[in-house]
Every structure is written in C-alpha cells, then in structure tokens.
DOLO-773167 format. One record per residue (C-alpha): residue in one letter; x, y, z. Coordinates in steps of 0.05 Angstrom, whole numbers, padded with zeros to 5 digits, always signed. Layout:
BEGIN
AXYZ...
//
This chain:
BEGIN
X-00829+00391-00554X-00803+00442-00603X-00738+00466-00600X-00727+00537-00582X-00679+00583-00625X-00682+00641-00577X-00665+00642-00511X-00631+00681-00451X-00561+00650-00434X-00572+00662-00354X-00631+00613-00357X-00599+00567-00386X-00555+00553-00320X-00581+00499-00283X-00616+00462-00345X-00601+00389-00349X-00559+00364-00409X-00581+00302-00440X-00548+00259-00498X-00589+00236-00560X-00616+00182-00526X-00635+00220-00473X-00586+00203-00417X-00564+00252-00368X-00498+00277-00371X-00494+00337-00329X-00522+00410-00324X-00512+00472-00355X-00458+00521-00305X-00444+00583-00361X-00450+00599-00424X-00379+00618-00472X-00385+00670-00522X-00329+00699-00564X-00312+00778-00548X-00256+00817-00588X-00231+00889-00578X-00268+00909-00649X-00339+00918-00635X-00359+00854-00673X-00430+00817-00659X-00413+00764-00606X-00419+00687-00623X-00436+00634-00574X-00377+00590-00575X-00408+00535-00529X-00434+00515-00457X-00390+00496-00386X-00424+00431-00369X-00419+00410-00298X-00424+00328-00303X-00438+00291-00240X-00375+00279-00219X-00373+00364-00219X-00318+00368-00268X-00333+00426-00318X-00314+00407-00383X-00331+00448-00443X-00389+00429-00496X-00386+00466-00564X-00449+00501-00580X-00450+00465-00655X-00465+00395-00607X-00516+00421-00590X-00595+00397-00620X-00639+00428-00585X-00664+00474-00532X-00722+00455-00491X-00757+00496-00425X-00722+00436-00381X-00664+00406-00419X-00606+00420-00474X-00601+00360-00516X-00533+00341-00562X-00532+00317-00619X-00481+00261-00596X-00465+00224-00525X-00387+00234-00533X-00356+00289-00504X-00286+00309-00483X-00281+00299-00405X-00213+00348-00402X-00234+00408-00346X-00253+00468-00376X-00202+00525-00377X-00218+00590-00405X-00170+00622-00475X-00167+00686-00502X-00226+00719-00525X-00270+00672-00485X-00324+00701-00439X-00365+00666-00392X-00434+00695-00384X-00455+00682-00322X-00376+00690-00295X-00360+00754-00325X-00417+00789-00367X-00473+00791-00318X-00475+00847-00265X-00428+00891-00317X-00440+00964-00324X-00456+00982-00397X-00489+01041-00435X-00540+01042-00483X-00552+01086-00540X-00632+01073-00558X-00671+01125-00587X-00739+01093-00564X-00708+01093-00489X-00681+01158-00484X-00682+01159-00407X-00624+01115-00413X-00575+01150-00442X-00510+01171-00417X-00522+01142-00353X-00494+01065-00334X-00547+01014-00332X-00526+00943-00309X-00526+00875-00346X-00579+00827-00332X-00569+00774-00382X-00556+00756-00458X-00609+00740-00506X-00568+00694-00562X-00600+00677-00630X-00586+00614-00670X-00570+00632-00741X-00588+00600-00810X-00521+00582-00811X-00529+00546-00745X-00481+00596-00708X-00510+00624-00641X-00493+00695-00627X-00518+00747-00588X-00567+00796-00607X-00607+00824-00540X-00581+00855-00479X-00629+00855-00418X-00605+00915-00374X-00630+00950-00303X-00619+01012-00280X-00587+01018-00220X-00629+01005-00143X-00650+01068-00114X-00678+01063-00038X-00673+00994-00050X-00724+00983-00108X-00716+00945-00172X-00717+00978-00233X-00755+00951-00288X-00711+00907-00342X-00702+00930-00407X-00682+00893-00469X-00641+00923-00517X-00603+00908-00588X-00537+00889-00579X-00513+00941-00629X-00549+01000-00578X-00498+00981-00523X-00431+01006-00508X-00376+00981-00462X-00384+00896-00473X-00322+00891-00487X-00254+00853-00455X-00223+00913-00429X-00292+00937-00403X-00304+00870-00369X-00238+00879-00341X-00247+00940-00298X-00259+00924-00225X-00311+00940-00184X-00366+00895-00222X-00423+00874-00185X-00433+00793-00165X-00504+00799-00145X-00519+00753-00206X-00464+00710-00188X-00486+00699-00114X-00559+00691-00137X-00527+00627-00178X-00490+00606-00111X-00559+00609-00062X-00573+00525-00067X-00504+00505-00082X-00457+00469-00035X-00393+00494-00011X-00353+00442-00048X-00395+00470-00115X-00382+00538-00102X-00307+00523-00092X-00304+00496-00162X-00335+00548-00185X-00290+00594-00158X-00240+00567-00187X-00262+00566-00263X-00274+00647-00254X-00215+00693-00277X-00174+00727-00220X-00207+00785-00223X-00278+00749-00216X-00255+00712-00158X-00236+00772-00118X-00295+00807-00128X-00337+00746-00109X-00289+00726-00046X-00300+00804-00021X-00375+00801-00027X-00382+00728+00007X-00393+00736+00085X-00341+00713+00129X-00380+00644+00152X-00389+00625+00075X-00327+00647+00054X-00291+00591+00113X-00346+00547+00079X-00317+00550+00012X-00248+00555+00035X-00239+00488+00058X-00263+00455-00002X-00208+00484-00044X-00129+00462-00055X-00082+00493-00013X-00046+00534-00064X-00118+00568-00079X-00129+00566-00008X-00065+00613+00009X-00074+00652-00052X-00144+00673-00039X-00135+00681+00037X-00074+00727+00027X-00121+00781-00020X-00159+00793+00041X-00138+00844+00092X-00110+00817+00153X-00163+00826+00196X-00220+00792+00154X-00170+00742+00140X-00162+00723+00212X-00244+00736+00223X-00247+00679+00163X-00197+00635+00194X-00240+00638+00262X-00303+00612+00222X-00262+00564+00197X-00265+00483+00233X-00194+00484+00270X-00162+00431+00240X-00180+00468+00163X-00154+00530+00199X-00088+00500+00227X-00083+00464+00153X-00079+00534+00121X-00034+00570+00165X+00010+00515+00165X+00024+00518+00095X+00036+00602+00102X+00107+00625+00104X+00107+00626+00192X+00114+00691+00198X+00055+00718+00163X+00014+00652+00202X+00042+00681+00271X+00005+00746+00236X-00062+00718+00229X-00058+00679+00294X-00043+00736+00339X-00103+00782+00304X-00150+00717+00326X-00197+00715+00381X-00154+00673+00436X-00209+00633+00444X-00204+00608+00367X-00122+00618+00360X-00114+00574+00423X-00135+00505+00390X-00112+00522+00327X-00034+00536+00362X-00051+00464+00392X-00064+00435+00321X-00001+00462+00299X+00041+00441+00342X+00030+00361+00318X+00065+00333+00255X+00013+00340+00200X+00015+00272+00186X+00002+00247+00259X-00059+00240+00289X-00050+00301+00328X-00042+00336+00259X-00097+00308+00228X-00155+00308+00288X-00202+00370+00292X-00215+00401+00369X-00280+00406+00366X-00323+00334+00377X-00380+00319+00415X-00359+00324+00476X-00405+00303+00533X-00405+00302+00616X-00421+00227+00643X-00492+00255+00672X-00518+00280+00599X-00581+00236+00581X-00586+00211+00520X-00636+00257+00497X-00601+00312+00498X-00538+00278+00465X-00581+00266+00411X-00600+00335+00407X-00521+00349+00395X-00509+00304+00345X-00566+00331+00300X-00527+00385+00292X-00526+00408+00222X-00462+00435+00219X-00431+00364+00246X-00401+00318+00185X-00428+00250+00187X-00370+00221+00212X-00362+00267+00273X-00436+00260+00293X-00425+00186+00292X-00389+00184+00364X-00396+00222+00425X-00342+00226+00474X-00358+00215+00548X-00307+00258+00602X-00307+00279+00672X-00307+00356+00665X-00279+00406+00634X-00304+00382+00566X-00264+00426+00529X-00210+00397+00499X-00162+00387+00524X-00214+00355+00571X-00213+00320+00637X-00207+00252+00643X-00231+00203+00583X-00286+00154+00603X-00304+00129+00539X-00344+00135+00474X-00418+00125+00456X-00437+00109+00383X-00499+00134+00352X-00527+00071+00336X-00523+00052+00417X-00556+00123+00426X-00610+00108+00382X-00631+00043+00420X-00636+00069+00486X-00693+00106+00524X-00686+00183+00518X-00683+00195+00594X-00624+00140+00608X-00554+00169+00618X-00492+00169+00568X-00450+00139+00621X-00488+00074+00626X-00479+00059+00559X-00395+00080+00538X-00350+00038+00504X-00289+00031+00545X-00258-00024+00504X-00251+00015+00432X-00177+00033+00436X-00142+00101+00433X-00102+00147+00384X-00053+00183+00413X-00034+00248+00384X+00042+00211+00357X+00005+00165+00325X+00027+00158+00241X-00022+00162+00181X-00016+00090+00170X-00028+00080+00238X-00099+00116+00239X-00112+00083+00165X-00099+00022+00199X-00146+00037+00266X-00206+00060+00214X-00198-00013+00181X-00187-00054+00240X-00248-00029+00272X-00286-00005+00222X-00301+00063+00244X-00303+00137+00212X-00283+00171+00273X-00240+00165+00333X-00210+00189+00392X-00144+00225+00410X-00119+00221+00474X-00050+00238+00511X-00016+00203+00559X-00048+00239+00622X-00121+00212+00585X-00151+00278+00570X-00187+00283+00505X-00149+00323+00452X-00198+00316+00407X-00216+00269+00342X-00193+00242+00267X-00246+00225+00222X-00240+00186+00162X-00252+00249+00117X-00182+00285+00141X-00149+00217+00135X-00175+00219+00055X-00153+00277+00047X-00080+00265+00066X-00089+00200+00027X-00096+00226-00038X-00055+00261-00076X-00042+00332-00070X-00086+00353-00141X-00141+00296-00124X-00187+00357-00136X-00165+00366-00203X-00144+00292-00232X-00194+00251-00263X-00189+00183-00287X-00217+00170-00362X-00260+00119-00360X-00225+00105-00427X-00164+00097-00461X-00177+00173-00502X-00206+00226-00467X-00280+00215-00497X-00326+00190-00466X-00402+00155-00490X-00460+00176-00468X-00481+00156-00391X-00408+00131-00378X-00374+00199-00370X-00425+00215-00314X-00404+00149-00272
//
C-alpha cells in the first residue's frame, strides 16, 4: 500500500505504530508540532506514542516511513522508552490545537471573516526535504440551535491567532478532546490527563461529569489527585468525592491538609461522608485503612440467583465480585452479625433457586480492622484469595481488602510513573519495548 504524504493529524490518533518488520509497538495518542511567537509555517516535530504498557514516549517524525489508512510504520524498531514530557515551543495537536478559536482571512470564504471559527484539525504536508509541516487548517463555525456547521479547509497562511499565547487563553473548547476520551478507560484517560499542560487539564476536568471525573480520579497519584481536586469549587469537589468508591475517597482526603478534608466532608451527603469518616479513622496501612465499605453484602435467605445477579455488576472489580458476604441484617456495614462468605466459583455450581446460607464458608478466617499490611499480604498468600473480609471484635462486617488496594500500598509511591528498561540504555528493539 502506498504511502500517504498528506494527511490530517487528528486521524492519525488511534493508528497503530508498527516497526520495519512490522511488529506492533503501540498507537498513535497526539501529534507535536513546533509553534513560535513569529508567525512562521509550523513543522511536525514528531508523534506521542502510547506503547502497551501505556507509557507515552515520544517518536520523531524523521522515524517515521510511511503513512498508511491503518498504520504508521518507522523506519527502525528502536525507540527511546523515556515518558514523554512536553518543552518549549512544543504543541500537541490533539491536546492543545483542536477546539481553538482562530480567524481566517480567505477571500474565496468571505462569510468568515472577522468572526471566530473553531479548529477542527491540522492537515500537515511532508516536504521534499522530508520535513512535515503544516499547511491546512480545517475550521467550523460555531453550533447554532445545536446544528453543525459545515467544515472548511483553509491555508495555514489565511489564519490568525495559532499561536502560543493564543493557545494559552482559557476558555478553549474540549469537545475534540472528549470525543478522543469516549472508548478509553479511566486509567487511559488519567494518563492522558496528565501529559496535557495545566491549563488543558482544567478545562478538561471542568467539562468531565462528576461520575467520570471520580472515574479518572482514582487512577491518578495522589499529588495529581489533590492538585486537581483542589481547582474545583467546594461543592463539586465534595459531589466528586461522593461518586468516588469510599476507600479512593478516604485515600484523598486523607492526604489533604485536615482542615480543608473536614471541608469537603461536612459539604457531603451524610449518607456518603459517614463511611468515608469510618475509613479514616483506621491507620492507612491497616486493614481497616485499606478495605473499601462497600462489598457484596447479602441476607442468609438471598438465593443464589439473585446473588449472582449482584455480582454481575459492572461497576464491581474482579476481585470484589469474587466473594459475597453472608450477615444477619442490617447489611450495611457496619453490618449485623457475620455468618460467612460464599465464593463465586461455589455460586456458580449450585442451582439458582438454592439459598446463600446453605453454601458459606465459615472456616476462611478474618481480618480485623488492626490488622498490618504484611499481615493482609500474608492472608492473600496463605489462602490464595483476592479479597477478604474485615470484621471487629463484636463480628459485624466492616467491610473488605482486595488484593488491588494491597498493590497499591505495595508499590512505590511513583509506580505510575517508573518503568523498568528492559535494557541496560534506554532503547529499546522492536517488539521488546511493548512487553
């Protein structure tokens, strides 16, 4: 298939990128271009490649052989695996450009001038030279009633206002930007996030409803975490906080200076703040710390029917949906008394009309909310589980650790931003950088 020499940056998101030998080594996330405060012709300085491991690294555009409907192909398999991180005079397309407001000056569209149109993407050119830069601008006018305006494509030199500063005035759309963001996991979307400049960020956080916004939240590191969650006003900051899981909730505010968490807590729904205070009152590093409020928590007369019907709950993790927690009412935590557990596995064996309570486990042993890191490292091991039980001395439920909040208290505190090189430099061949 031929190689293509023009092409619109924003569609290039999402392509695969191949080496010569046609390995995968990740996708296409943004395109970099150079921008100056002189009105010079902007050159495509290279791509943000998202491998499989999601680090972004950069990929200079001169690596690059060809450009094909479905793939980008370099020229060479060996690529530097340090994360991307953005200089001076660097733009990112998709990040920054799209969704701008620009005006054009083009005598064959005179119905556009002097009013502000909005970027819809970059048409870049590859050069004799080899160079890429940009030479088309594909702009809308602003919805009315709701409509889309037809796109129009423009030369570069007919528009006005791509520049840094420009790019730097708030209020820019992120309509683009959430378009990007539709498929994409929260944990995707969080390291996203975080390659955007500040001003980016903010824009995209504001325009992010409250239930996403939790989403993406509690796939970042705390210091983002605080930062972004103290931009917001304090009442969509505590609407966040209630669509956050308690245990991420009680994570973040524990980390706030205490007077600006008592804040948050007491502008709550008491119906949220209440297990989130009971979170926060364990060690961190205890199970009572570490456990989230809100398992599957079942009566002893439930039939396993329609405990199955809980656990295929899509917004359950894995590892919570793997046990079910039997209790004499309330089942609220803190619940009434603790009968036992039911795994999945037994669930899935037994006839849908037979009850939960003729099936518990009443031999799997306890956490208690004291219990250390190590200790619930240790209970995961010993009996191979992913999730477990926390209950105080009076045996009510408190609620659950799973093996995911034990990781993460594990690792170290940048385990989100350390990678190991798979060798000694940091190049890497081919396939192996992807692994």
């Amino acid at each position: 298939m031929a190689s293509i020499n023009r092409v619109y940056a924003a569609r290039l998101a999402g392509l695969s990128v191949l080496g010569p030998d046609g390995e995968s080594l990740g996708r296409v996330r943004d395109v970099v271009v150079s921008m100056s405060i002189v009105r010079q012709q902007p050159r495509v300085l290279g791509l943000v490649v998202e491998m499989l491991t999601r680090r972004r690294i950069f990929v200079p555009i001169l690596r690059v052989t060809a450009i094909e409907p479905n793939a980008v192909t370099l020229t060479t398999g060996n690529v530097s695996l340090r994360r991307f991180a953005q200089r001076p005079g660097e733009v990112l397309v998709v990040g920054q450009v799209l969704d701008s407001r620009v005006r054009v000056n083009d005598p064959e569209l005179p119905q556009m001038g002097g009013v502000d149109v909005v970027v819809v993407d970059l048409g870049i050119e590859q050069t004799r030279s080899r160079d890429w830069v940009v030479t088309r601008v594909a702009v809308r006018s602003h919805r009315r009633l709701g409509r889309r305006s037809t796109v129009q494509v423009v030369d570069w030199h007919n528009v006005q206002g791509l520049t840094p500063s420009a790019l730097a005035m708030p209020g820019q759309g992120v309509a683009q930007l959430l378009h990007q963001f539709e498929d994409k996991r929260p944990i995707e979307v969080a390291d996203a996030i975080r390659d955007l400049p500040a001003k980016r960020r903010t824009e995209l956080i504001n325009a992010l409803d409250d239930e996403r916004l939790a989403d993406v939240l509690q796939e970042l590191p705390e210091d983002d975490q605080t930062v972004l969650l103290l931009q917001l006003d304090t009442e969509r900051a505590a609407d966040v906080l209630e669509a956050m899981d308690p245990d991420d909730a009680a994570d973040l505010l524990g980390v706030l200076n205490p007077t600006e968490a008592e804040v948050l807590l007491r502008r709550m729904d008491p119906e949220d703040s209440e297990p989130v205070r009971r979170l926060l009152s364990h060690s961190p590093d205890t199970a009572g710390g570490l456990m989230t409020s809100d398992p599957v928590v079942l009566a002893p007369d439930t039939t396993v029917a329609e405990a199955l019907a809980r656990v295929r709950d899509p917004d359950l993790t894995p590892a919570l949906s793997s046990l079910v927690f039997v209790v004499r009412p309330p089942t609220a935590t803190p619940t009434g008394r603790y009968l036992g557990c039911v795994h999945l596995q037994a669930l899935l064996r037994e006839p849908p009309a037979n009850l939960v309570s003729g099936i518990v486990d009443t031999d799997l042993p306890n956490l208690s909310p004291g219990t250390s890191l190590a200790g619930v490292t240790r209970y995961f091991a010993a009996y191979n589980l992913v999730c477990g039980p926390v209950v105080d001395d009076e045996n009510h439920l408190l609620g659950a650790v799973t093996v995911d909040d034990v990781l993460d208290h594990l690792l170290p505190d940048d385990w989100r931003d350390s990678y190991e090189d798979p060798q000694p430099s940091d190049q890497t061949t081919g396939t192996e950088g992807a692994t």
